[in-house]
C-alpha positions as CSV (number, residue, x, y, z in Angstrom):
1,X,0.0,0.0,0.0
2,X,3.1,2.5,0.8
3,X,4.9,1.9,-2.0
4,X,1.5,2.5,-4.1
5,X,1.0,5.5,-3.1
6,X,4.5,6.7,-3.4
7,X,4.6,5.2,-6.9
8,X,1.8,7.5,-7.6
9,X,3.1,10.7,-6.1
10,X,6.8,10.0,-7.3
11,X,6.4,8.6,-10.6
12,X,2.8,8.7,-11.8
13,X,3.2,11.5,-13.9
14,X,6.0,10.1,-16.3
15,X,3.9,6.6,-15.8
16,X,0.7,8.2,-17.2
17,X,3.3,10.2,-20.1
18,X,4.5,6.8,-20.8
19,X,7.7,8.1,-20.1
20,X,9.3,5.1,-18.4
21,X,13.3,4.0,-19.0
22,X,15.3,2.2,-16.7
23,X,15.9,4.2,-14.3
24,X,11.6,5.7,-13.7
25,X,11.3,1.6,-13.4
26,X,14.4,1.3,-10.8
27,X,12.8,4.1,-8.5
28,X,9.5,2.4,-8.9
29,X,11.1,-0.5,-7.5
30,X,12.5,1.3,-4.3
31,X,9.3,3.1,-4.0
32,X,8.3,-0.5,-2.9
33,X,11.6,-1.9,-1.5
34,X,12.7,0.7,1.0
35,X,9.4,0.9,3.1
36,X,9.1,-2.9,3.5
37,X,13.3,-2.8,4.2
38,X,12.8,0.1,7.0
39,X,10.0,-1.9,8.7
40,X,11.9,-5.2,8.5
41,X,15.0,-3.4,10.2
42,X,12.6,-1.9,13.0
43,X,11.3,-5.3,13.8
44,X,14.6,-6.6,14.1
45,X,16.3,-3.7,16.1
46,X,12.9,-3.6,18.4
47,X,14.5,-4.4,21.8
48,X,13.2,-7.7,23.3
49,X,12.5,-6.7,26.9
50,X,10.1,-3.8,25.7
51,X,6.7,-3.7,27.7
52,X,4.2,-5.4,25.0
53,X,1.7,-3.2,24.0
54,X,-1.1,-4.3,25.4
55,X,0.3,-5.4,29.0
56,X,1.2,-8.2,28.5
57,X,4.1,-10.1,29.9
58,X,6.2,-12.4,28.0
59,X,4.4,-16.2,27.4
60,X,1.2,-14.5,27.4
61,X,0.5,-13.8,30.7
62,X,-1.5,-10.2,31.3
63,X,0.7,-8.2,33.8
64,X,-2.3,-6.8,35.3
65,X,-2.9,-10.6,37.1
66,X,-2.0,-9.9,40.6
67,X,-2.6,-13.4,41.4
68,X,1.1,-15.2,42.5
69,X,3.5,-15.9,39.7
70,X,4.3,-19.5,39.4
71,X,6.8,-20.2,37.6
72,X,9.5,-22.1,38.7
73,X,13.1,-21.8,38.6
């Protein structure tokens, strides 16, 4: 969906021209590629003892359980 609509702001007016060469079909190409590689990077780098978003605690367990932990060492 990104790299649709940067596609269209970027290149749409040499796509509806029909003015496309290499290098108008490279760009197009990164208008897709860069988002998805900036997301996957982000996922990667997140750091793995981050709250989750919703409260949760790792192994599914909702931090807002006062009830006693057991897990065992």
């Amino acid at each position: 969906m990104v790299g649709t609509i940067l596609l269209a702001v970027n290149q749409g007016s040499q796509l509806l021209a029909r003015e496309v060469d290499l290098v108008t079909v490279l760009r197009a190409l990164a208008n897709y590629a860069i988002p998805y590689v900036v997301s996957s990077i982000g996922y990667l780098k997140a750091p793995s003892g981050a709250p989750h978003p919703l409260g949760r605690k790792a192994g599914g367990r909702d931090s807002r359980n006062d009830g006693p932990d057991t897990a065992r060492a």
